[in-house]
N, C-alpha and C positions, 0 to 999 in steps of 0.2 A: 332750689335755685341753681339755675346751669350757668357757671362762669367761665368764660374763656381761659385758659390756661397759660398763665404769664411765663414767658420763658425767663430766664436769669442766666446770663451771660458773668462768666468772669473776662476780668482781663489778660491775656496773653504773656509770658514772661519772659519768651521768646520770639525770632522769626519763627522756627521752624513751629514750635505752638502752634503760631498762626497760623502756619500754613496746614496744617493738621487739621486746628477748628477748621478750617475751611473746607476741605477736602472733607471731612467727617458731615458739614452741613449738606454739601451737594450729595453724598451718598444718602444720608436719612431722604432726603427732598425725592430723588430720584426712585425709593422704594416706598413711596406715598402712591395709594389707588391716584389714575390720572385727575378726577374728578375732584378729590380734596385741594387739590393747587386753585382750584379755581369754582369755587361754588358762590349762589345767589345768597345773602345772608339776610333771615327773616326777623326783627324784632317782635318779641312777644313780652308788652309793658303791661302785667296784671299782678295784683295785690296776691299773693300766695300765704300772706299773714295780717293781723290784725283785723277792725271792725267790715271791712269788705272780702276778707279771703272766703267770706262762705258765699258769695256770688262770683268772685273771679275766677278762683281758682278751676272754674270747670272750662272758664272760657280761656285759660292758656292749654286745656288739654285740648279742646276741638283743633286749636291752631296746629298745633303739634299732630292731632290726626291728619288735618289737611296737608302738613309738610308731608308726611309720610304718603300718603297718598299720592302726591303728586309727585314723589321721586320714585313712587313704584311705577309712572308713566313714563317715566324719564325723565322728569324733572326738568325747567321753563330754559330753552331756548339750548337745550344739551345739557344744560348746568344741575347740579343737584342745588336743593333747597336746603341752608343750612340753620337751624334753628338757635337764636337768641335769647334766652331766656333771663329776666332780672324780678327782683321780688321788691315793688317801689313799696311796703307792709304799709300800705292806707295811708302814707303818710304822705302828702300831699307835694310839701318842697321837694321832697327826698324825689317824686314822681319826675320832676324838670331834672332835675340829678341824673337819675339812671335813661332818660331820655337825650340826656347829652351824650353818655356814656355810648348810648345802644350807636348815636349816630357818627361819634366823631373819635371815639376809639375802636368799635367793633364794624364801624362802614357798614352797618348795614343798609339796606334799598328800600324799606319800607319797614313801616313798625304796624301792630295789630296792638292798640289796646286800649285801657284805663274803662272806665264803669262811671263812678261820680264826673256832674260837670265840672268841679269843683280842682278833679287830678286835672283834667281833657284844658280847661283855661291855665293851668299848672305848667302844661307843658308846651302848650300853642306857640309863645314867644321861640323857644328852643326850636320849632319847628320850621318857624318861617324866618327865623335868625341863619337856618344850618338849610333851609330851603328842603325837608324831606319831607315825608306823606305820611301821615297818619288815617290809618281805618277805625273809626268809631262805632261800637257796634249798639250803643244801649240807646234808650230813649232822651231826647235831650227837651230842654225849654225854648229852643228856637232860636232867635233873635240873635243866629250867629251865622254865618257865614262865612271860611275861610279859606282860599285858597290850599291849603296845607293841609285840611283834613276833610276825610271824604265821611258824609255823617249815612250810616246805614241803619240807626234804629230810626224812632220816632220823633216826631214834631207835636206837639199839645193835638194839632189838629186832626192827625191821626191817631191818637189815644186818646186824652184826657177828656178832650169837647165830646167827639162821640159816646164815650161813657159817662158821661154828667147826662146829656140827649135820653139816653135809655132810660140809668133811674130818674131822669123826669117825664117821661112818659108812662101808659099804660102796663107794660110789659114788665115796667121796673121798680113798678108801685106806686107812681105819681108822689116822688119822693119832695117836700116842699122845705125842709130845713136840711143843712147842711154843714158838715163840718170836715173843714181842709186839716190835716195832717201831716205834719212834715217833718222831717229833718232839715234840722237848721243849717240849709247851704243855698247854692244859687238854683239850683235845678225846681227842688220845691218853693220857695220862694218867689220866681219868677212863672212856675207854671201854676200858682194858687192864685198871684197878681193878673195871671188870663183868665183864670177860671171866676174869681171873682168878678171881675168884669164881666164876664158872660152873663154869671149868673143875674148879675144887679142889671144889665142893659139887656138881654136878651130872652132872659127867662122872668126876668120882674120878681125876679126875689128879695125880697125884706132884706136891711142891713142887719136884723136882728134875728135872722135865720139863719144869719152864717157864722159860724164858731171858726177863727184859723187858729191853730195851737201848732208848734215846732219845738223837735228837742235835739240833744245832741247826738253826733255818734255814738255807737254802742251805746245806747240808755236802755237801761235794765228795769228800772225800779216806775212802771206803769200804774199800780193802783189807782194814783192820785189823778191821773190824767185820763185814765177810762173811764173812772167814777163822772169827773167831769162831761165824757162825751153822754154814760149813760142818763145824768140830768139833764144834761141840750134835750136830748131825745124823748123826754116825759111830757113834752107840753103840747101834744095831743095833737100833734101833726106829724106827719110821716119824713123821717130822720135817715139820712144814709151818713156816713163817712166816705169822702175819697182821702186815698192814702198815697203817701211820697215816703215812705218810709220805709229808708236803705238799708242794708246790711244788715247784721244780727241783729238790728233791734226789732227788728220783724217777728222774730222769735217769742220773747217775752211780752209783745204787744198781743201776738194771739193768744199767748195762754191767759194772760189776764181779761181778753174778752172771755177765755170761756170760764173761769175763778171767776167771773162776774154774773156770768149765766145771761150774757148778753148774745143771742140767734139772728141768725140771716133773717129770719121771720119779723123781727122786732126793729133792726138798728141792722141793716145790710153795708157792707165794706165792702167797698173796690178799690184795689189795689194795684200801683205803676209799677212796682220796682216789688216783686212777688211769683215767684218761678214754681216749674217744679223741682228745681236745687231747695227754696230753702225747704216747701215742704214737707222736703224726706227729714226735717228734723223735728217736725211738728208731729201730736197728736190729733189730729183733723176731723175727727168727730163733730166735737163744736163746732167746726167752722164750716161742715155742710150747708153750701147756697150762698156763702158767700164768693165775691165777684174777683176778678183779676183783668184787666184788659190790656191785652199786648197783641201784635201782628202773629206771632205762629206760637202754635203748642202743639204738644208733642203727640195729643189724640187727636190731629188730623188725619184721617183717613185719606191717602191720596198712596198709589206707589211710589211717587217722589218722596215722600215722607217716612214710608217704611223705607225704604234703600236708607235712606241717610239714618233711623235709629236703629238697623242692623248694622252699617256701616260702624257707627260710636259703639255701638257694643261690641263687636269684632278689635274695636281698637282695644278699649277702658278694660277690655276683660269683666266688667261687670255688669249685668242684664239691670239689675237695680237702677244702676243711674241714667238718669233721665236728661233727655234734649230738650230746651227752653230758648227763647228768642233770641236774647242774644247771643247764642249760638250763630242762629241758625242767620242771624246777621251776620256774623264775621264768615260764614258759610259764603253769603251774597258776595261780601267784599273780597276775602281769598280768591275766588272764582270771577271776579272783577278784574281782580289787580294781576291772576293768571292772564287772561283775554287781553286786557292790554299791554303786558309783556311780550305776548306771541304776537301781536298786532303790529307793534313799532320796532319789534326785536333788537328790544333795550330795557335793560330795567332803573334807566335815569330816573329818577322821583320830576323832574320837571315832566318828564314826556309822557312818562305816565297819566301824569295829573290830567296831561289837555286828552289824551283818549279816553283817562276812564271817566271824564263827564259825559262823555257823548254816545257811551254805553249801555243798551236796555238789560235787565239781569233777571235771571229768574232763581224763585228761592227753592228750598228743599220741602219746600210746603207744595211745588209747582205752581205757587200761582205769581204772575207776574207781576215785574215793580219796573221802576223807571227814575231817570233822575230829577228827582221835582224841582233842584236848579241846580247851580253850576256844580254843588258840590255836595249836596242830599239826594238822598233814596227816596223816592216815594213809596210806602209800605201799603197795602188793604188792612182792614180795621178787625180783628177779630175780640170779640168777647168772654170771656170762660167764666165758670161757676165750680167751683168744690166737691168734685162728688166722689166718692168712694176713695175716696184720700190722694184722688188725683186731679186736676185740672181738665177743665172739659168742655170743649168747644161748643159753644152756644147761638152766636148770632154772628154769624158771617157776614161779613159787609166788602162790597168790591169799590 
């Protein structure tokens, strides 16, 4: 965690003291690079500890590439980019805390973060209380709209419905029983309450083919609850899982399908909130075929795609780690919220906000997006499947 560095002042015991401090302030000031007196200041609100730091943490590093990158341009409007870093450790209140922090002690112009919808409604109030902008970069349940924050993942409608669509068709097994999985917060809850729906009004599925089950953060101890999914799935109709299930407990949820010896073949999962971050922790054998649906992955073949993961490796120093959507969302937004800095040349969070609605962006995938309203991304629908212990783009959808 990067904290501002608190000066501490004594008091003077004299004139002449002061007039020393004084004379001693303006000398350090005046052998400051010109550039530090007056830099853009970036907040970077992501969990770097507790049950989400194994998805944040990659996405305050992209941020911090993009600062870098962009002060190797010369940075927005003359100014260098100055990076804000705080560690809100998963913990939700604490999230509105270090969001007051980033905007009313450290003045920063804009913040890039948080993951759960559950930080994002956490810290909303603070946002439009202190009037600044927040870039959101992960999948959310919709049914929000705010002035305050500019939403760059997805809408149920660009992931979750689409991928219910496939495994109920042809392609996906003509899947007829279903079981929603979540973590108990608003994001799965409110996108299980659409997907339900779909299901019951649109797809004509039985109330008694749909299994919803929620657990908590960090839940470890799965037996008991995959035992449960592997019975739904016995009764002689074709069984998926969609999954809402955040943070590390992703982890223990896949090994226990495979200590279960439950296959993509048998009982197929797709999964919202499932990168290739966590999978570098997983053994992925078993989980060959099974699904993941997000707008970009990292085996896009496109040269906008290779630029940006030679780009992250050139930064991360490490070829290993891998680029995943919401990345490549804060990628949109950064390059967003650059456009409309150079555009109004200001980086006031009000003026911002009214240019970057009215801004088309394109991702590091090159395929283009647009703002689906005042304050959303419109994203294209990509599909992936597990293969060779990597995530693999399968059904493109524009």
């Amino acid at each position: 965690m990067l904290n501002p560095i608190a000066a501490v002042a004594r008091r003077p015991r004299g004139r002449r003291w002061l007039a020393a401090a004084a004379g001693l302030t303006l000398g350090l000031t005046a052998a400051l690079p010109a550039w530090a007196e007056d830099t853009i200041k970036v907040g970077i609100l992501h969990s770097l500890s507790g049950t989400m730091a194994i998805s944040e943490t990659t996405l305050k590093d992209v941020v911090l590439m993009l600062i870098d990158e962009q002060n190797k341009k010369g940075g927005v409007l003359g100014k260098k980019l100055e990076a804000v870093v705080v560690d809100p450790a998963s913990n939700w209140p604490l999230f509105a805390e270090k969001a007051r922090e980033l905007i009313s002690k450290d003045k920063v112009s804009v913040v890039f973060g948080c993951w759960t919808s559950v930080s994002r409604k956490s810290v909303l109030p603070v946002f439009k209380e202190l009037n600044n902008l927040l870039f959101y970069p992960v999948q959310y349940e919709g049914e929000e709209s705010e002035r305050n924050v500019i939403y760059t993942g997805a809408a149920p409608n660009q992931q979750a419905i689409p991928a219910v669509e496939y495994l109920a068709g042809p392609e996906g097994g003509n899947v007829k029983r279903w079981v929603l999985e979540g973590t108990d917060y608003v994001y799965p809850r409110t996108t299980n309450k659409i997907l339900e729906a779909y299901l019951k009004d649109v797809l004509k599925v039985a109330p008694e083919d749909i299994l919803i089950n929620y657990t908590p953060f960090g839940f470890s101890d799965w037996q008991t609850e995959v035992s449960k999914i592997k019975a739904f799935g016995s009764a002689g109709k074709k069984t998926a899982v969609v999954s809402t299930i955040n943070g590390d407990a992703n982890v223990p949820f896949y090994k226990e399908l495979g200590n279960q010896g439950i296959k993509a073949t048998d009982i197929p999962v797709v999964a919202f909130s499932v990168g290739e971050e966590e999978l570098a922790g997983l053994d992925t054998k078993p989980l060959v075929g099974h699904l993941a649906a997000w707008n970009y992955f990292e085996s896009i073949k496109t040269p906008a795609n290779e630029a940006f993961i030679k780009e992250w490796h050139d930064f991360i120093k490490n070829p290993k780690r891998t680029t995943n959507d919401p990345m490549e969302a804060h990628y949109i937004g950064f390059n967003m919220w650059v456009k409309a800095v150079e555009k109004i040349k200001s980086a006031d969070p009000d003026k911002v906000i009214e240019a970057t609605t009215t801004s088309p962006s394109r991702s590091s995938s090159a395929r283009s997006g647009r703002m689906a309203s005042s304050t959303s991304y419109g994203r294209p629908k990509i599909s992936c499947l597990v293969r060779r212990g990597r995530l693999t783009s399968r059904h493109p959808r524009t």
